[in-house]
mmJSON file of the N, C-alpha and C atoms, coordinates in Angstrom:
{"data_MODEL":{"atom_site":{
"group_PDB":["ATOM","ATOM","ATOM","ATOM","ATOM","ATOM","ATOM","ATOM","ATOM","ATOM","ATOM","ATOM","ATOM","ATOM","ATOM","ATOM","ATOM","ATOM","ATOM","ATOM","ATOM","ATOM","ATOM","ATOM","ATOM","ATOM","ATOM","ATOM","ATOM","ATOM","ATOM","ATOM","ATOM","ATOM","ATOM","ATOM","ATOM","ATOM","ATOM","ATOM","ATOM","ATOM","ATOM","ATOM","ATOM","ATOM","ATOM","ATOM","ATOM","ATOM","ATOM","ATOM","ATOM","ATOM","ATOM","ATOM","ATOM","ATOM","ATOM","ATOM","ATOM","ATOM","ATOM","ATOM","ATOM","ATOM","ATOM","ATOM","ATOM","ATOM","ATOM","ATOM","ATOM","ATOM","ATOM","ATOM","ATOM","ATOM","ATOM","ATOM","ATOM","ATOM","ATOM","ATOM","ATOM","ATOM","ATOM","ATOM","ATOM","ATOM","ATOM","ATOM","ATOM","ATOM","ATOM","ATOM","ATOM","ATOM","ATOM","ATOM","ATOM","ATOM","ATOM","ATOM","ATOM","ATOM","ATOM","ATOM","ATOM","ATOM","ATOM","ATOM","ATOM","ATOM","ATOM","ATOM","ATOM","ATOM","ATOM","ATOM","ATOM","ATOM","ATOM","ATOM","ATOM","ATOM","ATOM","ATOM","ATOM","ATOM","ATOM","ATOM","ATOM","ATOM","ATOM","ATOM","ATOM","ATOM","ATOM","ATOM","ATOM","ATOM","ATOM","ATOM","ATOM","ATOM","ATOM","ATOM","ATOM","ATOM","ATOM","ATOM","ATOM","ATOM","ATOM","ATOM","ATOM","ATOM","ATOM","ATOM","ATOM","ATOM","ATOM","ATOM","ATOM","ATOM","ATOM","ATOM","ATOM","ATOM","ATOM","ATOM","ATOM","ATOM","ATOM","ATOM","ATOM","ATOM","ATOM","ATOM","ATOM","ATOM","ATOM","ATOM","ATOM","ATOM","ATOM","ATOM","ATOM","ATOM","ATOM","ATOM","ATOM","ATOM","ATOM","ATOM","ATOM","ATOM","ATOM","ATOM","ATOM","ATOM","ATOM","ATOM","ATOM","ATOM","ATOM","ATOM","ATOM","ATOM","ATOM","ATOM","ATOM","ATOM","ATOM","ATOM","ATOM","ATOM","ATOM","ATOM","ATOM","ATOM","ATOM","ATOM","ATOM","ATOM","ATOM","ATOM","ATOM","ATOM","ATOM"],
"id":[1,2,3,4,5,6,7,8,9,10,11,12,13,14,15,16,17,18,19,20,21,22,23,24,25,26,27,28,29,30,31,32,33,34,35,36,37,38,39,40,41,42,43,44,45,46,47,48,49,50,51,52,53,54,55,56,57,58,59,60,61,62,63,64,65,66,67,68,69,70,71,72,73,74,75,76,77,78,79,80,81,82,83,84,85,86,87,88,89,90,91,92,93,94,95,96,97,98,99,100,101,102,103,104,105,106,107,108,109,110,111,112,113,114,115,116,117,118,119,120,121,122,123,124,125,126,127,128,129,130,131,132,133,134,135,136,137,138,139,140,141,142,143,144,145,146,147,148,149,150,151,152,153,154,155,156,157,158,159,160,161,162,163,164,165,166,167,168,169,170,171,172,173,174,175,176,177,178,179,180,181,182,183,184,185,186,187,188,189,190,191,192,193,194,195,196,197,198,199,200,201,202,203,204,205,206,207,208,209,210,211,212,213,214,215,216,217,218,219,220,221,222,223,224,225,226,227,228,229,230,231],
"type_symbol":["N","C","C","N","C","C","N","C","C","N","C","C","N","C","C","N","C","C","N","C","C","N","C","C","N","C","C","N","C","C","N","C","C","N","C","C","N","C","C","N","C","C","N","C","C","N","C","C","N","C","C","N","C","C","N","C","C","N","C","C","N","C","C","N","C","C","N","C","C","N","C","C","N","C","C","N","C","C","N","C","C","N","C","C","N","C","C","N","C","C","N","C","C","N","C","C","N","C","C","N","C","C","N","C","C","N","C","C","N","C","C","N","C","C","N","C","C","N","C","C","N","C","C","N","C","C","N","C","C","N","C","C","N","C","C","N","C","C","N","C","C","N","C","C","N","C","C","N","C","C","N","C","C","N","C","C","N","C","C","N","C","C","N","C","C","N","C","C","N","C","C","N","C","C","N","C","C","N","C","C","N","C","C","N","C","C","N","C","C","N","C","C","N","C","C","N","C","C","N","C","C","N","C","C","N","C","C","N","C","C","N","C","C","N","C","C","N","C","C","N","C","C","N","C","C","N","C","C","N","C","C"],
"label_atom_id":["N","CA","C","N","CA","C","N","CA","C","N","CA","C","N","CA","C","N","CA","C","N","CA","C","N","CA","C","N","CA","C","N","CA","C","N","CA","C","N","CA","C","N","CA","C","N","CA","C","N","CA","C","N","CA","C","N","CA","C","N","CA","C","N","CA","C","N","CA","C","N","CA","C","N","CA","C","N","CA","C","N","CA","C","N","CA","C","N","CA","C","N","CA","C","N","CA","C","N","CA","C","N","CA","C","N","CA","C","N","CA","C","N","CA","C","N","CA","C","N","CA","C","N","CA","C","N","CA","C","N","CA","C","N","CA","C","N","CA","C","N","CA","C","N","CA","C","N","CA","C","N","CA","C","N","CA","C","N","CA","C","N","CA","C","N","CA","C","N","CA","C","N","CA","C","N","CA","C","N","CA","C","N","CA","C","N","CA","C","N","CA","C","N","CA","C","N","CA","C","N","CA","C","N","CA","C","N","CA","C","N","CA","C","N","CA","C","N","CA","C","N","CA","C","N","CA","C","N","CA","C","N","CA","C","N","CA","C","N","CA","C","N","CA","C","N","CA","C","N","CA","C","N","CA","C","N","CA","C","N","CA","C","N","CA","C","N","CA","C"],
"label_alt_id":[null,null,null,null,null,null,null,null,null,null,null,null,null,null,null,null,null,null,null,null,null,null,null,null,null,null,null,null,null,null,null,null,null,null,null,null,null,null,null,null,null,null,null,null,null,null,null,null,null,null,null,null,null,null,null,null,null,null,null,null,null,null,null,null,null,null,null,null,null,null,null,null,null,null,null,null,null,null,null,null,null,null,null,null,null,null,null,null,null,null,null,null,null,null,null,null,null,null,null,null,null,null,null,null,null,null,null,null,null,null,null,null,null,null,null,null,null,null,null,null,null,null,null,null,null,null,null,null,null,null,null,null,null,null,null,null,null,null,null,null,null,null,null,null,null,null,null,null,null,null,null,null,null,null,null,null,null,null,null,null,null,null,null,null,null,null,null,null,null,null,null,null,null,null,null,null,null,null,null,null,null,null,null,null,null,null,null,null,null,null,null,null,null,null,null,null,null,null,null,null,null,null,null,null,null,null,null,null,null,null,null,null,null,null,null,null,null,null,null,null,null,null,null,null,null,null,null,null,null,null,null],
"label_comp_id":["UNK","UNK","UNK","UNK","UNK","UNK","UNK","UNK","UNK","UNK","UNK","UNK","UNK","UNK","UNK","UNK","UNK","UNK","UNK","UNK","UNK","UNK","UNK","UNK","UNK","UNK","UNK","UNK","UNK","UNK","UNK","UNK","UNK","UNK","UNK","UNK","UNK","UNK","UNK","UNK","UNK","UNK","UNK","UNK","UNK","UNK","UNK","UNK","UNK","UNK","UNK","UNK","UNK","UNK","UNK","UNK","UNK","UNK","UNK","UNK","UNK","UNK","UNK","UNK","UNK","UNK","UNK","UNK","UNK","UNK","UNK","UNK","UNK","UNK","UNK","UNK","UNK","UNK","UNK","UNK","UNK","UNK","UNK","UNK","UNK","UNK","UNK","UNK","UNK","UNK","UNK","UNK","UNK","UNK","UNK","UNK","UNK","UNK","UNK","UNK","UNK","UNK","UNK","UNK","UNK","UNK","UNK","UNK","UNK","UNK","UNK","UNK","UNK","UNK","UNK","UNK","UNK","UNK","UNK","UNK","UNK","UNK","UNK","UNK","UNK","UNK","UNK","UNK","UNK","UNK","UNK","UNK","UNK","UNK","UNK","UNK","UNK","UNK","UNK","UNK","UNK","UNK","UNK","UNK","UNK","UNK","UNK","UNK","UNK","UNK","UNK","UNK","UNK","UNK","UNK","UNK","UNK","UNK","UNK","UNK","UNK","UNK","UNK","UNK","UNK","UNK","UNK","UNK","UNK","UNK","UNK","UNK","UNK","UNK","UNK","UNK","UNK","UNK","UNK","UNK","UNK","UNK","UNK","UNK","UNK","UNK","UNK","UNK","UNK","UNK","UNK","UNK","UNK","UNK","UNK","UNK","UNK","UNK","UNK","UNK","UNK","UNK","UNK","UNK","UNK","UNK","UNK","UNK","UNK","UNK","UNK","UNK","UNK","UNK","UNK","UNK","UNK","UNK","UNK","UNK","UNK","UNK","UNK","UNK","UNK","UNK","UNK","UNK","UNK","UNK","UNK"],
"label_asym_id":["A","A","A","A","A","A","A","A","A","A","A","A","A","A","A","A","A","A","A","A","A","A","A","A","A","A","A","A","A","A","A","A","A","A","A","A","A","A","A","A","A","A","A","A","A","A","A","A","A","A","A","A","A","A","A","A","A","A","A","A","A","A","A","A","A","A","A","A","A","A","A","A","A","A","A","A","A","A","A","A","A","A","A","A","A","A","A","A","A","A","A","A","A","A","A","A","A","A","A","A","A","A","A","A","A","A","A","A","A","A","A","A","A","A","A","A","A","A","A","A","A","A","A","A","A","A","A","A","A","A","A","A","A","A","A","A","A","A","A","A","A","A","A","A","A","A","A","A","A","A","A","A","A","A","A","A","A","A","A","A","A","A","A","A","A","A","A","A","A","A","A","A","A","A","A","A","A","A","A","A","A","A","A","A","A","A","A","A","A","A","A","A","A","A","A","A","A","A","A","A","A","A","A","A","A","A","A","A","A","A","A","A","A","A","A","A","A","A","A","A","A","A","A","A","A","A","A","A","A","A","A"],
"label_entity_id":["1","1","1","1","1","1","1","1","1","1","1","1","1","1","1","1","1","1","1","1","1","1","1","1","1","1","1","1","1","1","1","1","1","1","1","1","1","1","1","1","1","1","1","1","1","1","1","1","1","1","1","1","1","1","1","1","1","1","1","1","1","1","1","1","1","1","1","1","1","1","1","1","1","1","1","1","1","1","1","1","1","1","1","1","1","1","1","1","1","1","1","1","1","1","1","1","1","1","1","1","1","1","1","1","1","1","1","1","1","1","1","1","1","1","1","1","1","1","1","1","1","1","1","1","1","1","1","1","1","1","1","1","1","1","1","1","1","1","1","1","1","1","1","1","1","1","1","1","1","1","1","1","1","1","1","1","1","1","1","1","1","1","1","1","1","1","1","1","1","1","1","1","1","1","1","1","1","1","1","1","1","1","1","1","1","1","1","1","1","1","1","1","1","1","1","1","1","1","1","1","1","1","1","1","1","1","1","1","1","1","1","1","1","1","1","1","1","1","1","1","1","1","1","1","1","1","1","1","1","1","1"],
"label_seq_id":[1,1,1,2,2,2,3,3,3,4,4,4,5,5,5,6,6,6,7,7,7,8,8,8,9,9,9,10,10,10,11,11,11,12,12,12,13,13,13,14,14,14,15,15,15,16,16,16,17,17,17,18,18,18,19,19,19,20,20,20,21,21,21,22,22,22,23,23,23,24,24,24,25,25,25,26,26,26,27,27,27,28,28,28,29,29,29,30,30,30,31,31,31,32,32,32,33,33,33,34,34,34,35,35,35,36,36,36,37,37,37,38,38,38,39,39,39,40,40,40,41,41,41,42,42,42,43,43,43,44,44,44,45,45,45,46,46,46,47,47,47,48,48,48,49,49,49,50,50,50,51,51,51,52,52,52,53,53,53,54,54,54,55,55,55,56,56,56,57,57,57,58,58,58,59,59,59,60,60,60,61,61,61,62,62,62,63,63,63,64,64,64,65,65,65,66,66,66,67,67,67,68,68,68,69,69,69,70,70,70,71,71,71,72,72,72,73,73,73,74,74,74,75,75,75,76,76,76,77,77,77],
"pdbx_PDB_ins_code":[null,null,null,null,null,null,null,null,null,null,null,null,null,null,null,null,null,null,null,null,null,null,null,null,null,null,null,null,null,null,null,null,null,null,null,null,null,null,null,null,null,null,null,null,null,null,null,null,null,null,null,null,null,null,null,null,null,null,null,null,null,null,null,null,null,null,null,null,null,null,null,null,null,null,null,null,null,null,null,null,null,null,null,null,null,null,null,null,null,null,null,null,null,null,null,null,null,null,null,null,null,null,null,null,null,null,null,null,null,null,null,null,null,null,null,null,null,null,null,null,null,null,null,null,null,null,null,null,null,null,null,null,null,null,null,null,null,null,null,null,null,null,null,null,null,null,null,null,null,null,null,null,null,null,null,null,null,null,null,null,null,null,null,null,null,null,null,null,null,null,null,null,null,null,null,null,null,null,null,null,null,null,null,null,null,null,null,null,null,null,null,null,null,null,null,null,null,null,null,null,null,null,null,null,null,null,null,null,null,null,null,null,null,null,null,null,null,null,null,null,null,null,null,null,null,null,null,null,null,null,null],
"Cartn_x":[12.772,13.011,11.734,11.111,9.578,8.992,8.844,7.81,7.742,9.595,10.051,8.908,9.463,8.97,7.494,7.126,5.386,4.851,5.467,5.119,5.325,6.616,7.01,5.989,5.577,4.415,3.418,2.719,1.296,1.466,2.655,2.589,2.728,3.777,2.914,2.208,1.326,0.259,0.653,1.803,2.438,1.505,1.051,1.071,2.152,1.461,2.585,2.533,3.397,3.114,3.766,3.164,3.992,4.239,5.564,5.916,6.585,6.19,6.402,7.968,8.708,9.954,10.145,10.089,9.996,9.017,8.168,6.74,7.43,8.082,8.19,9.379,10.267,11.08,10.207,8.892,8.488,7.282,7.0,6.461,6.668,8.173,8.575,9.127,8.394,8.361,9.584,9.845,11.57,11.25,12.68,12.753,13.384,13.203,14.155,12.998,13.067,12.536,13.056,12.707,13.694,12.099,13.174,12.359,12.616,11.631,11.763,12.292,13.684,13.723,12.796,12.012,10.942,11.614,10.863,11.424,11.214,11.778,12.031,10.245,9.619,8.103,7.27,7.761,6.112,6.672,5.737,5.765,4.786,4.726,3.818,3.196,1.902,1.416,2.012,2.049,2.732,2.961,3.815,3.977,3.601,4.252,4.082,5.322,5.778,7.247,6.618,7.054,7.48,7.869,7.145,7.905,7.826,8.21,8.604,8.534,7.351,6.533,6.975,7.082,7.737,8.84,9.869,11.0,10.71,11.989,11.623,13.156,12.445,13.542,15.054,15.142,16.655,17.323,16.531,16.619,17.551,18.703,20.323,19.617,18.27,18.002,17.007,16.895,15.871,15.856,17.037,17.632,17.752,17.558,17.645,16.237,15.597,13.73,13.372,13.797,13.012,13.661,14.938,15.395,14.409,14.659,13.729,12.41,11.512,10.191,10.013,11.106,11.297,11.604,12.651,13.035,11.244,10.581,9.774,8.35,8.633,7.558,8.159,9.257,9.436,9.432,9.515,8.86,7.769,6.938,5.577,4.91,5.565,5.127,5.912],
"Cartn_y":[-125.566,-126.305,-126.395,-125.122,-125.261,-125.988,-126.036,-127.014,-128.96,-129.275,-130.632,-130.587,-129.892,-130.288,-130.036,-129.637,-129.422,-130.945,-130.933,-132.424,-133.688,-133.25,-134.862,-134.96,-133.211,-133.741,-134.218,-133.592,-134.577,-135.815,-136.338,-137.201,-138.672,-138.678,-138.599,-138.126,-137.721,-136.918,-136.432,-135.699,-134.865,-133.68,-132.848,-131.298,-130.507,-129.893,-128.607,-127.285,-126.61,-125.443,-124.288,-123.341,-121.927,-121.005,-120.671,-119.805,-118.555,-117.27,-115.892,-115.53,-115.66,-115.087,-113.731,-112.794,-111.367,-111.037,-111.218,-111.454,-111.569,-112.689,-113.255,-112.305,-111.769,-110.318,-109.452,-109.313,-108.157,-108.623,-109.856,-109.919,-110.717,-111.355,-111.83,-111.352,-111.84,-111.336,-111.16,-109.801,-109.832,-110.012,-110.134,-110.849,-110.172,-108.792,-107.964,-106.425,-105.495,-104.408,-103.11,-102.365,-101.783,-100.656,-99.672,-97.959,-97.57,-96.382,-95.876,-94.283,-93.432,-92.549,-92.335,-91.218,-90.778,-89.507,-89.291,-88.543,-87.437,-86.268,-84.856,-84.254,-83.136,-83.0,-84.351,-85.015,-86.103,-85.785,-85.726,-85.532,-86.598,-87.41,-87.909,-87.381,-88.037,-87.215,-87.466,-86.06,-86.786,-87.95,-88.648,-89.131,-90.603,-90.701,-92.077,-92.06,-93.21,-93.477,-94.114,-94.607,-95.358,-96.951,-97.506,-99.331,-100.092,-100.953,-101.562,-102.722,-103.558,-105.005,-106.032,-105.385,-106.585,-106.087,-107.417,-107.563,-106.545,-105.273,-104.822,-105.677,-105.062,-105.644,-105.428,-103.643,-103.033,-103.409,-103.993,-104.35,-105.465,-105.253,-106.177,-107.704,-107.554,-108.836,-109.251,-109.04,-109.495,-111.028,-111.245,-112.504,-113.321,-112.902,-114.232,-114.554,-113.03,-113.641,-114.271,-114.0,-114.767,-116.622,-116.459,-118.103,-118.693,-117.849,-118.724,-118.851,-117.693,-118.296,-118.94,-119.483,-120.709,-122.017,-122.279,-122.837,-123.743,-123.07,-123.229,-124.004,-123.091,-123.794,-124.745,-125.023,-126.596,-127.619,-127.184,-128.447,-128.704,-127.907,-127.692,-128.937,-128.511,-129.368,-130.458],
"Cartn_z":[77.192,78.408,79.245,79.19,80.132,79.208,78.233,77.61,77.589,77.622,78.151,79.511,80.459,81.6,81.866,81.442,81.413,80.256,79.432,78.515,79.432,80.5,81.326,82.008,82.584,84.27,83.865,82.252,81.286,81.324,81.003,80.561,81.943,83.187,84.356,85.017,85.123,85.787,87.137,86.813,88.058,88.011,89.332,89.597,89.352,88.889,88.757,89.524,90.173,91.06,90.675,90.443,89.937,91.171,90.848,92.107,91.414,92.143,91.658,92.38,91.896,92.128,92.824,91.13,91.472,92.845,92.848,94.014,95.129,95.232,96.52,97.441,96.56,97.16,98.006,97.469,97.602,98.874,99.123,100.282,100.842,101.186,102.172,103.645,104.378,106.17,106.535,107.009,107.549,109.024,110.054,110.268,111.917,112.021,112.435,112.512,112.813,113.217,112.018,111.345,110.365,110.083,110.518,109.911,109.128,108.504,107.389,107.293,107.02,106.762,106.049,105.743,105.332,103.98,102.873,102.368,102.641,101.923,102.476,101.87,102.735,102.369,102.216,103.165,103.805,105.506,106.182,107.904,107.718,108.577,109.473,110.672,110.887,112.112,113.347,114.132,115.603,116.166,116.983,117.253,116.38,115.578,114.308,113.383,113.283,112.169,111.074,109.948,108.896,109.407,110.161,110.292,108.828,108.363,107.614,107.785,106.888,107.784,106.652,105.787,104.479,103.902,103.029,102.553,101.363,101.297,99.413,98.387,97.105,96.535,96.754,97.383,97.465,98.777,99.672,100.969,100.732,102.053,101.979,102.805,103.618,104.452,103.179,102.061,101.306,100.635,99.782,99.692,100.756,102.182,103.129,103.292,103.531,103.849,102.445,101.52,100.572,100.07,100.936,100.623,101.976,103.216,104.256,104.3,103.15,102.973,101.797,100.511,99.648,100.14,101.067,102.006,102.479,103.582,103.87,103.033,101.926,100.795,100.294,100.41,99.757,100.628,102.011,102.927,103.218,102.774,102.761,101.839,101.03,99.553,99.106],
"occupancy":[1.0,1.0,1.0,1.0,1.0,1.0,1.0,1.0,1.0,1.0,1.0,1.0,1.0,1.0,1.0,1.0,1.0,1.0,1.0,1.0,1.0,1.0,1.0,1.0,1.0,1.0,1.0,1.0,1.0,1.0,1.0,1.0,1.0,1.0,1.0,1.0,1.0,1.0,1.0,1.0,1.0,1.0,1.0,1.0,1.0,1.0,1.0,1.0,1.0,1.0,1.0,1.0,1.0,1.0,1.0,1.0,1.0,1.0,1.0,1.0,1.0,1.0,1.0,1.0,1.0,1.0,1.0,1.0,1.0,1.0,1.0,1.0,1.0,1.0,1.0,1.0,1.0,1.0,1.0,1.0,1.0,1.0,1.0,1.0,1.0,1.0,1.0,1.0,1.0,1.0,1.0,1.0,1.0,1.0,1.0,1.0,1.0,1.0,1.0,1.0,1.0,1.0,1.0,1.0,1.0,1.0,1.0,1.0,1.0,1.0,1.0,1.0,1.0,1.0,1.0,1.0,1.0,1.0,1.0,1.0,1.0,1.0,1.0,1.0,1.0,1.0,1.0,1.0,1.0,1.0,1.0,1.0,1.0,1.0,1.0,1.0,1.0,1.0,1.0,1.0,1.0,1.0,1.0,1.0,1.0,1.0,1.0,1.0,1.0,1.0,1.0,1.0,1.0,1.0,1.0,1.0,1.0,1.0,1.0,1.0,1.0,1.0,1.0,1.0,1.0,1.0,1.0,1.0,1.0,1.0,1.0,1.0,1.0,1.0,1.0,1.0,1.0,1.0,1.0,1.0,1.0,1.0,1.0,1.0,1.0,1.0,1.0,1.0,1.0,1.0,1.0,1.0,1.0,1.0,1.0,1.0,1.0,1.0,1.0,1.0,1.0,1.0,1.0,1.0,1.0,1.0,1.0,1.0,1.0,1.0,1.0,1.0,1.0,1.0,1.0,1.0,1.0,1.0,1.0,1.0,1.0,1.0,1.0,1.0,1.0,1.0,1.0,1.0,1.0,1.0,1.0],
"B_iso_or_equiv":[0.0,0.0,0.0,0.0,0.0,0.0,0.0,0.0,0.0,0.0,0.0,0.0,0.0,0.0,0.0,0.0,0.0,0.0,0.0,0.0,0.0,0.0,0.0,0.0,0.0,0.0,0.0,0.0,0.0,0.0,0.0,0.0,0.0,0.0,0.0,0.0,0.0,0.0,0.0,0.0,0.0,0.0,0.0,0.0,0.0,0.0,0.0,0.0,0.0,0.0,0.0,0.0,0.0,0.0,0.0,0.0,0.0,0.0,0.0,0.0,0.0,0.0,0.0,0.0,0.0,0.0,0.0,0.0,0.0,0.0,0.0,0.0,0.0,0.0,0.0,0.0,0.0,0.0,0.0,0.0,0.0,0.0,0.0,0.0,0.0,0.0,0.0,0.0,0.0,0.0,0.0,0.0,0.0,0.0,0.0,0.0,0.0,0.0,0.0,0.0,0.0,0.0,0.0,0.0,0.0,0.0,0.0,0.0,0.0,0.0,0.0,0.0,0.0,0.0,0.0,0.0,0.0,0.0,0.0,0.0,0.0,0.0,0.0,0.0,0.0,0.0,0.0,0.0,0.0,0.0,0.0,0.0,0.0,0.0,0.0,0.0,0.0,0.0,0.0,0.0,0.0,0.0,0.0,0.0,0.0,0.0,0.0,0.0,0.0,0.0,0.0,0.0,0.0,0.0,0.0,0.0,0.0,0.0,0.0,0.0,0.0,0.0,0.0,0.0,0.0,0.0,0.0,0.0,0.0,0.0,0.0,0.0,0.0,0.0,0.0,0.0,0.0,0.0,0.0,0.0,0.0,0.0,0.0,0.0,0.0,0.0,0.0,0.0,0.0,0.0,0.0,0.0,0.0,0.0,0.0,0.0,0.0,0.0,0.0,0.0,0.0,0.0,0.0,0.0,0.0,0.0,0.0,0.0,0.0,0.0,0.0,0.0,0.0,0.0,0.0,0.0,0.0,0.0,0.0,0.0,0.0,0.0,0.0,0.0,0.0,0.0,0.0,0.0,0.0,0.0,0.0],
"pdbx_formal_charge":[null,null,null,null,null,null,null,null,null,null,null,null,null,null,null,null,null,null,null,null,null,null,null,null,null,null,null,null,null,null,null,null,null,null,null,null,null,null,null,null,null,null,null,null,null,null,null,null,null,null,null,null,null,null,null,null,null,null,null,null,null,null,null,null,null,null,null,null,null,null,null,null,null,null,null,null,null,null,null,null,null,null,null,null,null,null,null,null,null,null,null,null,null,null,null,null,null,null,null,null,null,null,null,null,null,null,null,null,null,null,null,null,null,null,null,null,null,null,null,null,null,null,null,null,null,null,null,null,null,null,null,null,null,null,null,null,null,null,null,null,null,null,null,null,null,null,null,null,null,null,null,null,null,null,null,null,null,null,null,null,null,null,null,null,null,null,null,null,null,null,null,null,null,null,null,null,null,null,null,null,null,null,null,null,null,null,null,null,null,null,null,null,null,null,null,null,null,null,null,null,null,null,null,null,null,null,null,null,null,null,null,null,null,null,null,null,null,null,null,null,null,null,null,null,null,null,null,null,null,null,null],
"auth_seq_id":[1,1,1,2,2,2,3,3,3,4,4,4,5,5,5,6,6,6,7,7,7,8,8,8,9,9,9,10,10,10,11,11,11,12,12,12,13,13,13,14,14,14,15,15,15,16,16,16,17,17,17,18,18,18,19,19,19,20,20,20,21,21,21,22,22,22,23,23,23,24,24,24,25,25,25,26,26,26,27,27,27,28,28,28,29,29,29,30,30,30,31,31,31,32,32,32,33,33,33,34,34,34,35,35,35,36,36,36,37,37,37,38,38,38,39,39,39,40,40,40,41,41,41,42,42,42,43,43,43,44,44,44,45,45,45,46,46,46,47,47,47,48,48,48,49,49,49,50,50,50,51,51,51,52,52,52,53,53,53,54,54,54,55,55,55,56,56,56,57,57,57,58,58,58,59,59,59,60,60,60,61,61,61,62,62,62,63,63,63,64,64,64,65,65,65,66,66,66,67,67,67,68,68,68,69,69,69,70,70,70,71,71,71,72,72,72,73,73,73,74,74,74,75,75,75,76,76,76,77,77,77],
"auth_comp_id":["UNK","UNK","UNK","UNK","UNK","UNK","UNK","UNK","UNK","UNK","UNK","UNK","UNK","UNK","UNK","UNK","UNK","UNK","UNK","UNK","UNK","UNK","UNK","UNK","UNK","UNK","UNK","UNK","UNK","UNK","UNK","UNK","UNK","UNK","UNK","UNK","UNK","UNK","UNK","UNK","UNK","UNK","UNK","UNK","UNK","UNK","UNK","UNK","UNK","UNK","UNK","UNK","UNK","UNK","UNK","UNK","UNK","UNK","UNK","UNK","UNK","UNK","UNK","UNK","UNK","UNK","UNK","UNK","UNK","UNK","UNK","UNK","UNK","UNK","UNK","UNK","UNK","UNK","UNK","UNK","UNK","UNK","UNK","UNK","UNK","UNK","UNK","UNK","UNK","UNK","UNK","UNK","UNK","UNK","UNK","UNK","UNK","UNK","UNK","UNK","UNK","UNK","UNK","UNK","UNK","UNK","UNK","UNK","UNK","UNK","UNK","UNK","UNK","UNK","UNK","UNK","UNK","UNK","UNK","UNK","UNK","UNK","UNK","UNK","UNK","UNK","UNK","UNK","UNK","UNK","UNK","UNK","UNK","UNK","UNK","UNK","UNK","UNK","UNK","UNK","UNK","UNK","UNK","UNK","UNK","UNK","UNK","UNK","UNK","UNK","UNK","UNK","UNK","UNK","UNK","UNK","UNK","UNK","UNK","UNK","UNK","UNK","UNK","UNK","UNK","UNK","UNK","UNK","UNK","UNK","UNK","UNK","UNK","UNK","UNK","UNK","UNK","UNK","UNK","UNK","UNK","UNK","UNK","UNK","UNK","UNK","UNK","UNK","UNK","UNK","UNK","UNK","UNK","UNK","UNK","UNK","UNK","UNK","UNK","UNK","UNK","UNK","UNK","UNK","UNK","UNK","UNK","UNK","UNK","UNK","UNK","UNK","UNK","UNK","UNK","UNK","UNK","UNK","UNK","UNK","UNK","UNK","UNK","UNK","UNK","UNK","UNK","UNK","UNK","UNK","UNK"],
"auth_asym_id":["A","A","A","A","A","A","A","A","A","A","A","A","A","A","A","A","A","A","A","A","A","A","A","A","A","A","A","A","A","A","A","A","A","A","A","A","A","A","A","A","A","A","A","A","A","A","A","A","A","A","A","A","A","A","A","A","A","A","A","A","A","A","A","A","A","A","A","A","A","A","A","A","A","A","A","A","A","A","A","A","A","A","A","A","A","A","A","A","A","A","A","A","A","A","A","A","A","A","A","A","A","A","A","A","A","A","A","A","A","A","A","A","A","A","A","A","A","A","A","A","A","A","A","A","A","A","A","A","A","A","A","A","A","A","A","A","A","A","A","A","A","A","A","A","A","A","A","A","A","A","A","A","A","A","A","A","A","A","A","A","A","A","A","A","A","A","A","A","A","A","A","A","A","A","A","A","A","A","A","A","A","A","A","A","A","A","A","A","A","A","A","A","A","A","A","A","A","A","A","A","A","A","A","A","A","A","A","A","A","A","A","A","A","A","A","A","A","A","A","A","A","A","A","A","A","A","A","A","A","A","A"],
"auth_atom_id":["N","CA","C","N","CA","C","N","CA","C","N","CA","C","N","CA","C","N","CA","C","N","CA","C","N","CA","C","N","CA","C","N","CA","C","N","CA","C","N","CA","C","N","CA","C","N","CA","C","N","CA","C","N","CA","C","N","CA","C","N","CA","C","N","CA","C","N","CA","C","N","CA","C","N","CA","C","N","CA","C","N","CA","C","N","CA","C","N","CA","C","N","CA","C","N","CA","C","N","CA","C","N","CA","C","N","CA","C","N","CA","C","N","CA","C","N","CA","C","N","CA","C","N","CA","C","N","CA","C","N","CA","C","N","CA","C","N","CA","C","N","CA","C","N","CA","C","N","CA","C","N","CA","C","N","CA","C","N","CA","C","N","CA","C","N","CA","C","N","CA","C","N","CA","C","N","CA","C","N","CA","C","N","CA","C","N","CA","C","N","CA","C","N","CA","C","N","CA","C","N","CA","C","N","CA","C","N","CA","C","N","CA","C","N","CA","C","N","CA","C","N","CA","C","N","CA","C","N","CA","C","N","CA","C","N","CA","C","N","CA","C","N","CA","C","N","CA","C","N","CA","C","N","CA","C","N","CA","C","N","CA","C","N","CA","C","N","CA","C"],
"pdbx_PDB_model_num":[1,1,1,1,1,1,1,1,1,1,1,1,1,1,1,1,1,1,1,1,1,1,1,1,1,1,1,1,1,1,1,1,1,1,1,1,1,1,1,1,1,1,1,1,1,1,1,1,1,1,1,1,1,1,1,1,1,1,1,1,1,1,1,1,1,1,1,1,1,1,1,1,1,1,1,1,1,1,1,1,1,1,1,1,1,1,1,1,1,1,1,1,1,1,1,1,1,1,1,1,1,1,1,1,1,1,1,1,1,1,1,1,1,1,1,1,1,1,1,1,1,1,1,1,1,1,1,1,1,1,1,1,1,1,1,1,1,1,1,1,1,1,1,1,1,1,1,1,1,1,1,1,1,1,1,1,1,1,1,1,1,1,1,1,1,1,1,1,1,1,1,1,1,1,1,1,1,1,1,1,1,1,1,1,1,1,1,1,1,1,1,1,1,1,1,1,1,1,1,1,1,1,1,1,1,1,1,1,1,1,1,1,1,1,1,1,1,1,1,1,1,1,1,1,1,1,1,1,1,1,1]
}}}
């Protein structure tokens, strides 16, 4: 099937754009404020938490940041 469509875009001289899926879980911007329980034997230094600046894969808001920064790239383009 990838190969149909890579033969159609040759054959009109479409661009083609690759987009990282797995990837895009993993650094899409949330959206919301979210800390990190820390595991048991790591302390941080005084007065400092764990914030949490990007989407992970196990994360329940992850599937929305990553449809609203797909979302985004397809109006882009």
């Amino acid at each position: 099937m990838i190969r149909l469509i890579i033969a159609i875009a040759v054959q009109a001289g479409l661009t083609l754009y690759q987009f990282d899926i797995r990837g895009a879980f993993l650094c899409a911007p949330i959206d919301r404020e979210i800390y990190l329980k820390l595991q048991p034997g790591y302390s941080p230094p005084p007065g400092k938490t764990a914030k949490l600046c990007r989407s992970l894969y196990g994360l329940w808001q992850a599937p929305s940041a990553f449809h609203a920064l797909f979302e985004e790239w397809l109006l882009k383009y």
